[in-house]
mmCIF file of the N, C-alpha and C atoms, coordinates in Angstrom:
data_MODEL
# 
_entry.id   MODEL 
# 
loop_
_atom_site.group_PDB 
_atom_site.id 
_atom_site.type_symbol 
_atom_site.label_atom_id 
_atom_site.label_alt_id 
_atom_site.label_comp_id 
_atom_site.label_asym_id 
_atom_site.label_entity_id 
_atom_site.label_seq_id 
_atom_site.pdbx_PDB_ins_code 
_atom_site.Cartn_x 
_atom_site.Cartn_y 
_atom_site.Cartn_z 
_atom_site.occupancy 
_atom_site.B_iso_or_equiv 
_atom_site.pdbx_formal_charge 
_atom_site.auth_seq_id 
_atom_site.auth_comp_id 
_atom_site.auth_asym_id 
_atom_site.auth_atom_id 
_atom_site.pdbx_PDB_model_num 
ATOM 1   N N  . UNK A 1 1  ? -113.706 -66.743 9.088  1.00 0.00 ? 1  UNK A N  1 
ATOM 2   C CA . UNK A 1 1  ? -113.886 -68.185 9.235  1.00 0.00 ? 1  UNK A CA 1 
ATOM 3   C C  . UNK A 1 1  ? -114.948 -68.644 8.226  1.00 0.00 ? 1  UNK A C  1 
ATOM 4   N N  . UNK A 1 2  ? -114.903 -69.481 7.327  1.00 0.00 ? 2  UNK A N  1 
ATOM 5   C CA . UNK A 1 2  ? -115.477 -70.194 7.132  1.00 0.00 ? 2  UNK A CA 1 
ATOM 6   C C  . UNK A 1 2  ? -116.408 -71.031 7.384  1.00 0.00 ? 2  UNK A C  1 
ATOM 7   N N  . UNK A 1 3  ? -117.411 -71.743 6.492  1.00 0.00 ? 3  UNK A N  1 
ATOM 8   C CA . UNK A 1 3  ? -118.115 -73.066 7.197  1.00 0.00 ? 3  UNK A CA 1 
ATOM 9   C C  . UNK A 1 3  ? -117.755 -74.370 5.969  1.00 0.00 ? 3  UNK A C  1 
ATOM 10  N N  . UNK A 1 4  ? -116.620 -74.641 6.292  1.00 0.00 ? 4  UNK A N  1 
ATOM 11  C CA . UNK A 1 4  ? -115.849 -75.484 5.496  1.00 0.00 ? 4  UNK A CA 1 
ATOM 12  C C  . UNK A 1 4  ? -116.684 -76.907 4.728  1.00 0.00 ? 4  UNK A C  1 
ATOM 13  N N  . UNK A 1 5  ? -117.515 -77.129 5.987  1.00 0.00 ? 5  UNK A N  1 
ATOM 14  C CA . UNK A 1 5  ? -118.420 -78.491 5.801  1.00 0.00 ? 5  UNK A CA 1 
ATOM 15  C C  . UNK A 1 5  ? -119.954 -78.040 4.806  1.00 0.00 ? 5  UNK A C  1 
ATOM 16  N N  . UNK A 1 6  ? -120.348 -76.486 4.978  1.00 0.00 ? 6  UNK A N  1 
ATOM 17  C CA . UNK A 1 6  ? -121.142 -76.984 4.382  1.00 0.00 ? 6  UNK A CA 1 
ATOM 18  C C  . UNK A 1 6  ? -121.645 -77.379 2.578  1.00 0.00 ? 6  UNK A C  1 
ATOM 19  N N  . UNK A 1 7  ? -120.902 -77.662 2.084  1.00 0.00 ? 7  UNK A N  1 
ATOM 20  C CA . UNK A 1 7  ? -121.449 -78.224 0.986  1.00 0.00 ? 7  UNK A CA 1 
ATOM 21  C C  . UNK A 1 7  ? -121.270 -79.671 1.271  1.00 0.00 ? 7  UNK A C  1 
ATOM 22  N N  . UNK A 1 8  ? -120.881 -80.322 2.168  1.00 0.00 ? 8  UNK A N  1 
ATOM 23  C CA . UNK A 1 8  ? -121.823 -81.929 2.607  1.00 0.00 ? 8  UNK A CA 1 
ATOM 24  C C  . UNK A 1 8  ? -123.039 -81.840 2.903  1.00 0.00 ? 8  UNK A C  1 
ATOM 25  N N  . UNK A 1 9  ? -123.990 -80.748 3.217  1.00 0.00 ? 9  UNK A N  1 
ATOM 26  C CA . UNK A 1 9  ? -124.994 -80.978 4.130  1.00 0.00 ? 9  UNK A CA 1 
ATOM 27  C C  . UNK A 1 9  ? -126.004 -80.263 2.815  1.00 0.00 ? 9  UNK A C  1 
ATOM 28  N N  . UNK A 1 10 ? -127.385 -81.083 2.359  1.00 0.00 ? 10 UNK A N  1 
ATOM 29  C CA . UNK A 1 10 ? -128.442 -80.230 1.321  1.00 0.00 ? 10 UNK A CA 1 
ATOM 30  C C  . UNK A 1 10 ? -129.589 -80.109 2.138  1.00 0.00 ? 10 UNK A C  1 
ATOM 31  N N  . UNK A 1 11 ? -129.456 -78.464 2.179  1.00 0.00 ? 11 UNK A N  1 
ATOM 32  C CA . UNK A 1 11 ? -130.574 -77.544 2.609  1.00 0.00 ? 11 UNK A CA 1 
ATOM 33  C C  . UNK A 1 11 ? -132.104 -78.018 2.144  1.00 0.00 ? 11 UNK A C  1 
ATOM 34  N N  . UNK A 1 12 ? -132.395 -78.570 1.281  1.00 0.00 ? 12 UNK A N  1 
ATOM 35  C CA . UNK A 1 12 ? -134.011 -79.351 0.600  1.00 0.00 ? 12 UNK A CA 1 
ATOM 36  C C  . UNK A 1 12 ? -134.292 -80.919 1.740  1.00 0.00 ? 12 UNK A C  1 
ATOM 37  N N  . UNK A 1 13 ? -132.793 -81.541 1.849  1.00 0.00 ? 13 UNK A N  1 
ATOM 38  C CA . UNK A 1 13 ? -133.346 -82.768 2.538  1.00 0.00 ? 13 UNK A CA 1 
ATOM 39  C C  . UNK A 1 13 ? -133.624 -82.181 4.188  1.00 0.00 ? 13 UNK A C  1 
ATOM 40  N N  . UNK A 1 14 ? -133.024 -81.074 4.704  1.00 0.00 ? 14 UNK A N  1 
ATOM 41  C CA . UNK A 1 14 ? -132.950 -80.637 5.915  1.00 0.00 ? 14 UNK A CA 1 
ATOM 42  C C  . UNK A 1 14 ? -134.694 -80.486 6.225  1.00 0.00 ? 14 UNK A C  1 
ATOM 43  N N  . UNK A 1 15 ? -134.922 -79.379 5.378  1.00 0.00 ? 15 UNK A N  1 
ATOM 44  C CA . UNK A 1 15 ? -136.484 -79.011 5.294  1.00 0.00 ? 15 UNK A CA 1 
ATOM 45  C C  . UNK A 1 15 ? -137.363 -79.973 5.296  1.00 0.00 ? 15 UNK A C  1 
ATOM 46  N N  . UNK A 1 16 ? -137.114 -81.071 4.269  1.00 0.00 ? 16 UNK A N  1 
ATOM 47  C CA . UNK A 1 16 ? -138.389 -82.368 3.946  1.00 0.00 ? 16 UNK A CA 1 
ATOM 48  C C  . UNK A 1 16 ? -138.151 -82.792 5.363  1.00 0.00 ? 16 UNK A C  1 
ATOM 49  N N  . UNK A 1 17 ? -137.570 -82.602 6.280  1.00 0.00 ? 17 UNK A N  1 
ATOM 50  C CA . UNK A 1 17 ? -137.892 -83.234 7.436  1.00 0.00 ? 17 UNK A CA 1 
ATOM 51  C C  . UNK A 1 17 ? -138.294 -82.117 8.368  1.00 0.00 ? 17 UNK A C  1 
ATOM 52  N N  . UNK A 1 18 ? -138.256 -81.365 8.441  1.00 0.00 ? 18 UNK A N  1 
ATOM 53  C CA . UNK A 1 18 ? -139.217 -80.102 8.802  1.00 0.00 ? 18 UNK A CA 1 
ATOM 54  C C  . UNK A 1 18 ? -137.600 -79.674 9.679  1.00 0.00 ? 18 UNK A C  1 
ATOM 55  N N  . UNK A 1 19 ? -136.777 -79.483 9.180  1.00 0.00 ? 19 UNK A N  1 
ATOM 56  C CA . UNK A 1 19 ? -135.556 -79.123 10.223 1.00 0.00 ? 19 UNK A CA 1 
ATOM 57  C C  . UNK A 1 19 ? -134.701 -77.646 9.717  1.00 0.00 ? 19 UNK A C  1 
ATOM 58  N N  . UNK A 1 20 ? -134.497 -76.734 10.199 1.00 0.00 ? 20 UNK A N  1 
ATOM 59  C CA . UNK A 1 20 ? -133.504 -75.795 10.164 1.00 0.00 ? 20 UNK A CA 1 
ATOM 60  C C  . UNK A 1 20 ? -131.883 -76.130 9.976  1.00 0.00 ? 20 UNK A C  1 
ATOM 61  N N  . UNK A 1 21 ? -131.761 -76.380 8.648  1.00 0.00 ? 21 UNK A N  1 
ATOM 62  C CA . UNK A 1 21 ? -129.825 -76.214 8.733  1.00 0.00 ? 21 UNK A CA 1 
ATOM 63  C C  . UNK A 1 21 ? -129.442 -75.035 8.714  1.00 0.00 ? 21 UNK A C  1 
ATOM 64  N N  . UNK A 1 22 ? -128.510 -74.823 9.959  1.00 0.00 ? 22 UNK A N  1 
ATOM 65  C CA . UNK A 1 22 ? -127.715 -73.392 10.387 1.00 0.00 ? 22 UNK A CA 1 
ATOM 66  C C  . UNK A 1 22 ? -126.258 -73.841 10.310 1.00 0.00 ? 22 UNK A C  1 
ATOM 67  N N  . UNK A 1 23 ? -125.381 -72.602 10.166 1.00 0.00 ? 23 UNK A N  1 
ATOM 68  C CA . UNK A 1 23 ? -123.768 -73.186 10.247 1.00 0.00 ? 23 UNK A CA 1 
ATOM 69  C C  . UNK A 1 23 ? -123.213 -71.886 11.196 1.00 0.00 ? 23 UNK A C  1 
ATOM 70  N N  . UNK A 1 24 ? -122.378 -71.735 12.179 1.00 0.00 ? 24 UNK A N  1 
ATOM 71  C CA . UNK A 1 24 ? -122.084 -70.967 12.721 1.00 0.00 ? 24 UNK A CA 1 
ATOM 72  C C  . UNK A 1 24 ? -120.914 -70.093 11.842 1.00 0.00 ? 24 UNK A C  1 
ATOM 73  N N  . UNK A 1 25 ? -120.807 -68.785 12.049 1.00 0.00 ? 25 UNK A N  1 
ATOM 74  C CA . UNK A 1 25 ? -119.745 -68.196 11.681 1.00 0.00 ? 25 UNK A CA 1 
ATOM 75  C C  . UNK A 1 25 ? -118.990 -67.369 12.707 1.00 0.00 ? 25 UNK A C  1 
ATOM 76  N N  . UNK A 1 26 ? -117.898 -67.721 12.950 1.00 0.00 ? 26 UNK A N  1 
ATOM 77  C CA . UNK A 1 26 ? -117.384 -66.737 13.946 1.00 0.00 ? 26 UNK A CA 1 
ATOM 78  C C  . UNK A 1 26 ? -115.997 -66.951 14.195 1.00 0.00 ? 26 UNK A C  1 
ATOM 79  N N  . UNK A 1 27 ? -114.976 -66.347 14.690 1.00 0.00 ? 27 UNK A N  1 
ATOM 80  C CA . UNK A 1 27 ? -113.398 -66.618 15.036 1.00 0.00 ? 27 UNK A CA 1 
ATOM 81  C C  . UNK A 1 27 ? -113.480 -67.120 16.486 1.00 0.00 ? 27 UNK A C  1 
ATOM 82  N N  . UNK A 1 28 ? -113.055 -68.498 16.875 1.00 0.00 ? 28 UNK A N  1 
ATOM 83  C CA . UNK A 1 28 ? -112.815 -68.861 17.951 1.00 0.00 ? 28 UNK A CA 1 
ATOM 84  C C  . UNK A 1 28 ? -111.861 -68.566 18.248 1.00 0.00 ? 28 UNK A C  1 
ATOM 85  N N  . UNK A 1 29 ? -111.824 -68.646 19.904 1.00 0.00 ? 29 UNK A N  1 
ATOM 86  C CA . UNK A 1 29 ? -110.286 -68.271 20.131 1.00 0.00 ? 29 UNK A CA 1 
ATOM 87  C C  . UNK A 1 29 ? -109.524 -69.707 20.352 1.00 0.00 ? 29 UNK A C  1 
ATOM 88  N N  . UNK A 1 30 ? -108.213 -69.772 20.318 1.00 0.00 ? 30 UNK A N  1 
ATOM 89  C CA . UNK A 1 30 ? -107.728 -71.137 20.508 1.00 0.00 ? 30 UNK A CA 1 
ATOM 90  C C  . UNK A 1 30 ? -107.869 -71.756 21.861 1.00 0.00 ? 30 UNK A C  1 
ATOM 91  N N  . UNK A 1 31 ? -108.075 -72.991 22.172 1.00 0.00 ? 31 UNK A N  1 
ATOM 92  C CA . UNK A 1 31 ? -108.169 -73.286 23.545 1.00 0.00 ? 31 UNK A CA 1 
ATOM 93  C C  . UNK A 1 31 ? -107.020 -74.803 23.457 1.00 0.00 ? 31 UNK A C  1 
ATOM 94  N N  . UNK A 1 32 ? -107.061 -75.287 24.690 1.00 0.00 ? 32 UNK A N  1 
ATOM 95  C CA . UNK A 1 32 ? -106.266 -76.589 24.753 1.00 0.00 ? 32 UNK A CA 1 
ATOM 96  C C  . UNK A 1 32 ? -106.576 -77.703 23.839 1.00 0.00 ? 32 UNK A C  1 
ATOM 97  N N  . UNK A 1 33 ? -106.398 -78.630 23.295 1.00 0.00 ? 33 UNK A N  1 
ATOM 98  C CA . UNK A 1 33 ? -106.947 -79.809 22.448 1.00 0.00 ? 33 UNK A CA 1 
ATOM 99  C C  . UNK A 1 33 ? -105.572 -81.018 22.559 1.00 0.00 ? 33 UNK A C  1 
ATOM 100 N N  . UNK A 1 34 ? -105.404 -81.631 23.888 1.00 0.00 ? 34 UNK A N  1 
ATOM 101 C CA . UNK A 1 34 ? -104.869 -82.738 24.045 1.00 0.00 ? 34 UNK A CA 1 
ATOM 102 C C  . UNK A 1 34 ? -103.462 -82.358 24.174 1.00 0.00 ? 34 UNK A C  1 
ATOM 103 N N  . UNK A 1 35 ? -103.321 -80.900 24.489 1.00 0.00 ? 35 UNK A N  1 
ATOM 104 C CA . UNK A 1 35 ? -101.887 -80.511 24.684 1.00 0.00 ? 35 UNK A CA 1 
ATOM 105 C C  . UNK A 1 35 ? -101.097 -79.946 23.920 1.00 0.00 ? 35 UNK A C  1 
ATOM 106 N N  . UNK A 1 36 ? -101.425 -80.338 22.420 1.00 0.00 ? 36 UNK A N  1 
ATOM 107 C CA . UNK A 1 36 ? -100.557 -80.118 21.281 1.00 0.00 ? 36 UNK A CA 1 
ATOM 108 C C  . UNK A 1 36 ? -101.288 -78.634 20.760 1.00 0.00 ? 36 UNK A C  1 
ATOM 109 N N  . UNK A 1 37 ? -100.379 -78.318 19.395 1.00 0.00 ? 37 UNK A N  1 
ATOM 110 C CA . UNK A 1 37 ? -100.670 -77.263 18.931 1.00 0.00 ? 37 UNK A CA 1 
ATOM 111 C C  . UNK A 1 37 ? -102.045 -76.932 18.440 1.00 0.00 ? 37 UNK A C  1 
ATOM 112 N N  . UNK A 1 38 ? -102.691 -75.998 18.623 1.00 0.00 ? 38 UNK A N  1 
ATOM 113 C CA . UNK A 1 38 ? -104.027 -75.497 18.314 1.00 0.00 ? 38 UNK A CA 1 
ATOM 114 C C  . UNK A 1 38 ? -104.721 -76.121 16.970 1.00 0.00 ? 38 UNK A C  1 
ATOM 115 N N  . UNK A 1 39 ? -105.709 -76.394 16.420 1.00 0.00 ? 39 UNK A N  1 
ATOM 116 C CA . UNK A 1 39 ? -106.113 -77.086 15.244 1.00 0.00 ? 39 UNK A CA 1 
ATOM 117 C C  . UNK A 1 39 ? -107.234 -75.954 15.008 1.00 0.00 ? 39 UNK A C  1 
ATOM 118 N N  . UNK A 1 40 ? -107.257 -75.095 14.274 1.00 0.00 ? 40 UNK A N  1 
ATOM 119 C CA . UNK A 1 40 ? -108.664 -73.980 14.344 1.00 0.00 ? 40 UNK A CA 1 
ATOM 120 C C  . UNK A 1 40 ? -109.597 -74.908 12.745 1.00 0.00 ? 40 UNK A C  1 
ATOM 121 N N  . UNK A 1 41 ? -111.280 -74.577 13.388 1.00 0.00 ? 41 UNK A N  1 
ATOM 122 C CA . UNK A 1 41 ? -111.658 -75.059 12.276 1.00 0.00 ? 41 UNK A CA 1 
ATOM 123 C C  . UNK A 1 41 ? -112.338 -76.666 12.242 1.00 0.00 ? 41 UNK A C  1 
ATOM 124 N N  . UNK A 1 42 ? -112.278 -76.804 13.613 1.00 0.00 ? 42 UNK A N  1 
ATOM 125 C CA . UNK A 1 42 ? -113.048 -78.326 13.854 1.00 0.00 ? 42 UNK A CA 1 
ATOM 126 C C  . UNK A 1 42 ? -114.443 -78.101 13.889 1.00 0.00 ? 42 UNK A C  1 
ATOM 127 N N  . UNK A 1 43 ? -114.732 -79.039 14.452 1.00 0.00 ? 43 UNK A N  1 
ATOM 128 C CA . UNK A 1 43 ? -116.405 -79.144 14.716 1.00 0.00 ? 43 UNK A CA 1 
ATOM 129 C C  . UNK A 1 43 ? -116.830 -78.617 15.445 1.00 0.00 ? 43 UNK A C  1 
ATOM 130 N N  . UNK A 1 44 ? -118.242 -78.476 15.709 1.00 0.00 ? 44 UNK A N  1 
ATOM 131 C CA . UNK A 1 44 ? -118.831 -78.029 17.381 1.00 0.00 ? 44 UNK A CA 1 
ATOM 132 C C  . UNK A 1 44 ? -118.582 -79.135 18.494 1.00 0.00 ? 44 UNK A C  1 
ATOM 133 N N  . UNK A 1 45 ? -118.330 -79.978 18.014 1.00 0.00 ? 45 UNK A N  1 
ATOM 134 C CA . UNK A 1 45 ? -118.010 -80.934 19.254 1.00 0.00 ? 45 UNK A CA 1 
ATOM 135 C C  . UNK A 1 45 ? -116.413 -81.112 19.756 1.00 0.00 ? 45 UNK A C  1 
ATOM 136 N N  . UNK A 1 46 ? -115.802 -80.881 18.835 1.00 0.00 ? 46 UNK A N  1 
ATOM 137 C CA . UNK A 1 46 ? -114.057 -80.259 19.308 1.00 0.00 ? 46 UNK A CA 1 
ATOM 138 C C  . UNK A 1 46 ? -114.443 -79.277 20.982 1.00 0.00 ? 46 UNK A C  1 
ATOM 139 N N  . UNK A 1 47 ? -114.606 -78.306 20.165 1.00 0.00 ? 47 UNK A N  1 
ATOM 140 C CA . UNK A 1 47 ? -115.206 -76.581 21.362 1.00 0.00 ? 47 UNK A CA 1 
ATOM 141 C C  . UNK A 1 47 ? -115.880 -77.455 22.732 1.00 0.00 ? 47 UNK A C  1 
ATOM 142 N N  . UNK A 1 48 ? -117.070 -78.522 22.308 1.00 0.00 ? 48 UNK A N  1 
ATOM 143 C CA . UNK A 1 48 ? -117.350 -79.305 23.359 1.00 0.00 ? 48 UNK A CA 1 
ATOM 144 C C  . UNK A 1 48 ? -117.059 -79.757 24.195 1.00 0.00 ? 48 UNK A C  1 
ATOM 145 N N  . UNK A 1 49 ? -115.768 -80.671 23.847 1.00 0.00 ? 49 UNK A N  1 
ATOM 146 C CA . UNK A 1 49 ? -114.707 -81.995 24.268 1.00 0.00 ? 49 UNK A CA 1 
ATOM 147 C C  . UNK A 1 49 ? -114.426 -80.697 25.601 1.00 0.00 ? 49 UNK A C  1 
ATOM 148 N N  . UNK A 1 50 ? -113.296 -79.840 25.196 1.00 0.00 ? 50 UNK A N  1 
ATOM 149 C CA . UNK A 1 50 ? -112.160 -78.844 25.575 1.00 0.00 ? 50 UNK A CA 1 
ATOM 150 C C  . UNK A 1 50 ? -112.564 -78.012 26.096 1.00 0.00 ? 50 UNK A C  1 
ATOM 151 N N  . UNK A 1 51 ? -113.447 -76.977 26.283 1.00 0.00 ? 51 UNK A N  1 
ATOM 152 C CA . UNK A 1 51 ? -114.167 -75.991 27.137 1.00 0.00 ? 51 UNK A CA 1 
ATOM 153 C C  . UNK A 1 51 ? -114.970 -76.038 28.176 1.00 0.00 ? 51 UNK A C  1 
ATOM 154 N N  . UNK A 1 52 ? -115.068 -75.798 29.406 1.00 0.00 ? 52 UNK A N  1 
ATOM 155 C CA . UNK A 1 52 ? -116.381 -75.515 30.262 1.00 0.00 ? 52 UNK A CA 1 
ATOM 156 C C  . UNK A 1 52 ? -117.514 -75.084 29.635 1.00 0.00 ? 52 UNK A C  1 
ATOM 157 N N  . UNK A 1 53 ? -118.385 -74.805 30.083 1.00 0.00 ? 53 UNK A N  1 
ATOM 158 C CA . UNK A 1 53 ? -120.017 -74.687 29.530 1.00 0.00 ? 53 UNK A CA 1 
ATOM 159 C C  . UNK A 1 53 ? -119.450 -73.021 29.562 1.00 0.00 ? 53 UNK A C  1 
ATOM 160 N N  . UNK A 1 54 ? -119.611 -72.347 30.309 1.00 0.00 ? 54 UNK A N  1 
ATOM 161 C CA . UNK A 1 54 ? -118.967 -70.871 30.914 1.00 0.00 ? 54 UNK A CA 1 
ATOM 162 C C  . UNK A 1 54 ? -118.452 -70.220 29.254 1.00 0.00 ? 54 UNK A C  1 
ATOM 163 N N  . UNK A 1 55 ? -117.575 -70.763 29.069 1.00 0.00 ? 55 UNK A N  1 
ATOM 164 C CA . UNK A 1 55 ? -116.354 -70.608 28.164 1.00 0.00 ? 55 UNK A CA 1 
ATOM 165 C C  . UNK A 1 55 ? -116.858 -70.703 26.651 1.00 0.00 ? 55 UNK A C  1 
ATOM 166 N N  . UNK A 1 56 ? -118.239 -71.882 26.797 1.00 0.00 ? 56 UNK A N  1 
ATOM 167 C CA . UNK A 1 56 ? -118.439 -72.230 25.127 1.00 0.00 ? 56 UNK A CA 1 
ATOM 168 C C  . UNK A 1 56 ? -119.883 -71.360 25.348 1.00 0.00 ? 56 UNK A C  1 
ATOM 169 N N  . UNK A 1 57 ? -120.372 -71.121 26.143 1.00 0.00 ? 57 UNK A N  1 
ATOM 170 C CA . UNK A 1 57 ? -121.603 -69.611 25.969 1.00 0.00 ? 57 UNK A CA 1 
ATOM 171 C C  . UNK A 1 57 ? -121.236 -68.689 25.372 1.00 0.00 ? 57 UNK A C  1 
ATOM 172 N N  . UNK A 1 58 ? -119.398 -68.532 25.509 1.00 0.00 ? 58 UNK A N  1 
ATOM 173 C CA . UNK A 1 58 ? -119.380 -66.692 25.439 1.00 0.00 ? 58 UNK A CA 1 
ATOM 174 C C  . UNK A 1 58 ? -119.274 -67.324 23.861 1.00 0.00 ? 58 UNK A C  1 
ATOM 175 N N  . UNK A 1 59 ? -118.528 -68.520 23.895 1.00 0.00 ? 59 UNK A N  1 
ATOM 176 C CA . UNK A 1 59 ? -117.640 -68.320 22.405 1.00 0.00 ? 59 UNK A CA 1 
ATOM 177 C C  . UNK A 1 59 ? -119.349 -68.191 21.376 1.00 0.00 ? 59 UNK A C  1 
ATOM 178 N N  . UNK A 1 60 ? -120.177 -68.509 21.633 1.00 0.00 ? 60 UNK A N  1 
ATOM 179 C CA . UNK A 1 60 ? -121.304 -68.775 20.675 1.00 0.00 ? 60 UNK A CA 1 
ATOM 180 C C  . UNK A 1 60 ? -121.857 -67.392 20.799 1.00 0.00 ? 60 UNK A C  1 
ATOM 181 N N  . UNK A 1 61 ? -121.535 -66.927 22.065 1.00 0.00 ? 61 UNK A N  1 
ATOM 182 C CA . UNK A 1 61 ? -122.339 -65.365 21.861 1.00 0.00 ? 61 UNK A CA 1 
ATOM 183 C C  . UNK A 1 61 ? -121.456 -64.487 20.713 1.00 0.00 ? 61 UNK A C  1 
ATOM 184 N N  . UNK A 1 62 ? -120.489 -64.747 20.506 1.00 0.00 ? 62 UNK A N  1 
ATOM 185 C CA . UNK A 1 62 ? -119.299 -63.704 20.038 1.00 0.00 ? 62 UNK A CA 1 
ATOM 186 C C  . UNK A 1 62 ? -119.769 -64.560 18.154 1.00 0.00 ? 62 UNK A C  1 
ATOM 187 N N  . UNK A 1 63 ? -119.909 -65.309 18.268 1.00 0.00 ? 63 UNK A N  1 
ATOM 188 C CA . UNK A 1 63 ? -120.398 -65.891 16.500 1.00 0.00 ? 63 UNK A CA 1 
ATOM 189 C C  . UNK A 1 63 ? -121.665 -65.897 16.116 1.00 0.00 ? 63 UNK A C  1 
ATOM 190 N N  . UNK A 1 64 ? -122.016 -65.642 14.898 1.00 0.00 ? 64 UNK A N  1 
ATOM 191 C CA . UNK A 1 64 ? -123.434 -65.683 14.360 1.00 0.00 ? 64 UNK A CA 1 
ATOM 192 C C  . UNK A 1 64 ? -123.993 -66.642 13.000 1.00 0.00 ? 64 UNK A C  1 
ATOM 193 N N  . UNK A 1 65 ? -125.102 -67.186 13.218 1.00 0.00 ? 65 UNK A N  1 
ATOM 194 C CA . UNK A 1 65 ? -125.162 -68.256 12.947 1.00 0.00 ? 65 UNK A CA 1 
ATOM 195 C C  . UNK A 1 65 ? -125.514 -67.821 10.747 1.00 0.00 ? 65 UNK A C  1 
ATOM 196 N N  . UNK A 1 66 ? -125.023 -68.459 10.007 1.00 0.00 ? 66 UNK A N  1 
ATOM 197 C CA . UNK A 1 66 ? -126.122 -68.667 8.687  1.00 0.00 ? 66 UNK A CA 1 
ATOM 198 C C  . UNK A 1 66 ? -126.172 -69.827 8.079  1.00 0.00 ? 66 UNK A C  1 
ATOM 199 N N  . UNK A 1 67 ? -127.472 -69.259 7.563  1.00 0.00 ? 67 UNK A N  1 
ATOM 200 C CA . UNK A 1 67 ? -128.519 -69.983 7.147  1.00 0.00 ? 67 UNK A CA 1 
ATOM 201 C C  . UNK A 1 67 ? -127.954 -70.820 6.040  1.00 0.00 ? 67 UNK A C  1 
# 
């Protein structure tokens, strides 16, 4: 997997504000998303919408984050 988005995001403006940019890396597994066919590769707030809390712990334990 990829982190598709990050070359929108510059690591120098993150810092001048005293902030950590991280991007997760990891293979989700597919879950429901409005019924239709799976979309892999959204946001963290997709995983949000669609999962129990339960469900989006493990998925973050199973991925690791870079820098």
């Amino acid at each position: 997997n990829t982190t598709v988005g990050r070359p929108l995001y510059s690591t120098t403006e993150f810092r001048l504000q005293e902030m950590d940019l991280r991007f997760i890396r990891g293979e989700l597994p597919e879950y429901r998303q409005f019924g239709g066919p799976f979309v892999p590769g959204l946001s963290i707030i997709d995983v949000l919408m669609f999962n129990p809390v339960e469900r989006i712990q493990a998925m973050l334990q199973a991925c690791s984050l870079v820098e």
